[in-house]
N, C-alpha and C positions, 0 to 999 in steps of 0.2 A: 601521431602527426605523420602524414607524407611527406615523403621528401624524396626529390630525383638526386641523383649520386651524380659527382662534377667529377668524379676520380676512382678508380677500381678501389675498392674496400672491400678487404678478405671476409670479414665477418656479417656483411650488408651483400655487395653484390658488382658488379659492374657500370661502367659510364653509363648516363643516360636510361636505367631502370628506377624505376619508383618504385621507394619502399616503403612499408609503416614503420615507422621507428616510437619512442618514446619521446613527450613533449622534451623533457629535462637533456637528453641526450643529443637532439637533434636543436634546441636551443646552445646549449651550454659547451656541444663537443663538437659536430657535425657542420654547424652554419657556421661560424667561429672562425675556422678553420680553413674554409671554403673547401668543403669535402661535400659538401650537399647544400641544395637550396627549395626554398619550400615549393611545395608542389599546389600552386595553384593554378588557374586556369588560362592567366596569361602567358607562365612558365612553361606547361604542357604543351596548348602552341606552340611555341618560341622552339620548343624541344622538339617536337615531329618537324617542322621547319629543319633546325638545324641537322635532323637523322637525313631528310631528304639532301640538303646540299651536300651531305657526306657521301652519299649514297652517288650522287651525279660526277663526285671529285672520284672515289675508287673505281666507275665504270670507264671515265676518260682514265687513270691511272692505267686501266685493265687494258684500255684498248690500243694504246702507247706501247706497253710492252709488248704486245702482240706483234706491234708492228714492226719494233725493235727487234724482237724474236725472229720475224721472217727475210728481215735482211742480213741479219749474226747468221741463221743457216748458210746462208750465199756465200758468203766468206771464209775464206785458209788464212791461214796464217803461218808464218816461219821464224821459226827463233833457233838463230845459231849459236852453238856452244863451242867451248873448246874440248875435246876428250883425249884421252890419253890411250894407252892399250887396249886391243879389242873393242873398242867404241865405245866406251865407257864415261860417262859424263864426269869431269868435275862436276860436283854438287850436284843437287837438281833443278830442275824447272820449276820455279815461281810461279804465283798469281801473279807478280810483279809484273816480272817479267813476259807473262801473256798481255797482262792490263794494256803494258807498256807497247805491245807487237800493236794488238786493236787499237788504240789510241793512234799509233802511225794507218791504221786506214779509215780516222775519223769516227771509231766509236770510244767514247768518254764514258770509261764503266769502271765502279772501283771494285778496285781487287777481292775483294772481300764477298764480292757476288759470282766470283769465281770459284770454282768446285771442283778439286783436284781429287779424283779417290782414290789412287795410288801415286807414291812419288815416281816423277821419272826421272830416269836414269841411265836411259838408253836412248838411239837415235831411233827414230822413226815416228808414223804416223797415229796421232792419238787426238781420240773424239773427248774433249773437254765442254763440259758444262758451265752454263750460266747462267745462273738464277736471275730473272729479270722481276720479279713479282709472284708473291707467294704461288699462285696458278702457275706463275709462263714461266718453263726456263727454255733456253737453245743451246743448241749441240754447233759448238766451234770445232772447225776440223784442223789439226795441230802439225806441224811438220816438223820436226826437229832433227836438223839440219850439222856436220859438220862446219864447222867456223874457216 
């Protein structure tokens, strides 16, 4: 029996692939479950249908963070700390605390799409990434500043 797959399954395959399973298994285990549904000709339809709307959703996705990406280039940012001897930061520089700096010039990004690949720890200028969509990310240019 065919059957398109509603949900990634290790042993089968990926969302939205058709595959020949066994009647008993894709009756009794498969559809049940709603791990899979039979693959007939109205379904197959419905399924190139729904790859296409996916397909239109991750290009505007795509073309969004693009655009995001060329205005995050434009932008500095300044995050002042307190340091102590030799310029030496209490603790380091957050995501938070970048999230937080962008947020005051109107970009609402969470932290977690932020990409620190060293801690800082010192004052000066430091090129920070942000992953905007699995393709796009932009290079924030970081200031860190005595408080």
């Amino acid at each position: 029996m065919k059957v398109i797959l509603r949900k990634n399954f290790d042993q089968l395959g990926k969302v939205g692939e058709i595959v020949n399973v066994k009647d008993g298994f894709a009756l009794n285990y498969l559809i049940p479950r709603q791990i899979a549904y039979q693959a007939t000709e109205g379904n197959i339809s419905a399924l190139n249908e729904e790859k296409k709307q996916i397909q239109k959703k991750e290009a505007k996705e795509l073309e969004s963070a693009q655009a995001l990406a060329t205005e995050l280039e434009k932008v500095s940012i300044t995050i002042p700390v307190t340091v102590g001897e030799e310029d030496k930061i209490f603790g380091t520089v957050t995501n938070q605390m970048i999230a937080d700096a962008l947020k005051d010039k109107g970009f609402e990004l969470d932290k977690r799409k932020i990409e620190i690949t060293e801690p800082i720890k010192s004052l000066g200028i430091y090129s920070i990434s942000v992953k905007l969509h699995p393709n796009v990310s932009a290079i924030v240019k970081t200031w860190v500043v005595r408080e």
